[in-house]
N, C-alpha and C positions, 0 to 999 in steps of 0.2 A: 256735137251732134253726130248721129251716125248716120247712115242711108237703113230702112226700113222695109220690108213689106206687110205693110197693114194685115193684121188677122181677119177682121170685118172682109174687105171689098178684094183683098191683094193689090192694091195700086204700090208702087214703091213710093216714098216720102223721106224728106232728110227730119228724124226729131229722135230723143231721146222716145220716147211714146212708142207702146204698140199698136196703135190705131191710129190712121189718117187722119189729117183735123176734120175732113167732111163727115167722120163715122164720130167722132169723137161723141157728138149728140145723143147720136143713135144708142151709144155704147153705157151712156151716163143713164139714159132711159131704162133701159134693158137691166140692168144694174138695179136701179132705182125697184123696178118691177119685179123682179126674181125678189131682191130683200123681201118686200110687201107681202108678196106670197109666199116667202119662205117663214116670215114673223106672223101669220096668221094658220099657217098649218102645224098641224096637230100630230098627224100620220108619218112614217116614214113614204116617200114616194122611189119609184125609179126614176131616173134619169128621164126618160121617153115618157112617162107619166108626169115627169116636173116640168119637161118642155111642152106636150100636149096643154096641161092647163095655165100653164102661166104666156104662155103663147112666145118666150123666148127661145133662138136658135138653140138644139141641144151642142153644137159647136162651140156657140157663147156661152152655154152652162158650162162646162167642159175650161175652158180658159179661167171664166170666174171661180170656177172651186179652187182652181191651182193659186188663187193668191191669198194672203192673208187677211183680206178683207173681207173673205168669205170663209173662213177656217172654222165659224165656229156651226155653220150651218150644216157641215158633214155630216153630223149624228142623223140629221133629220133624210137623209136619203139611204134607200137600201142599199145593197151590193148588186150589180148587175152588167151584162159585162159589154155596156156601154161608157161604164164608168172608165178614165182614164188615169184616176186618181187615188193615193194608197189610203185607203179609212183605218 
């Protein structure tokens, strides 16, 4: 294990993990809820359009796009230059 600082809160934390175990919830939800919105949208959205309606941090969008567990949902957002991530 290594020493950490949570992306979520910034607390530092000893875990292989990028989030704290008190975020870890928070982070499983937010997750949970982007997918949901991202599997029922049609449209491509922005970034600041996709964190307005789905009501998660554009920070936490921003992390989520960068892993493979959200790679396939890239088509569905514009370009815009909130984005962090290469389309």
């Amino acid at each position: 294990m290594k020493f950490n600082k949570c992306s979520r809160c910034g607390c530092f934390f000893a875990s292989a993990d990028d989030v704290c175990p008190s975020c870890k919830s928070k982070d499983a939800i937010d997750k949970n809820t982007l997918k949901n919105f991202l599997d029922n949208s049609d449209v491509p959205l922005s970034l600041d359009n996709l964190s307005f309606k789905s009501g998660v941090d554009l920070k936490n969008i921003n992390r989520y796009m960068e892993t493979k567990e959200f790679s396939s949902y890239k088509k569905l957002l514009t370009n815009n230059s909130n984005l962090k991530i290469n389309l």
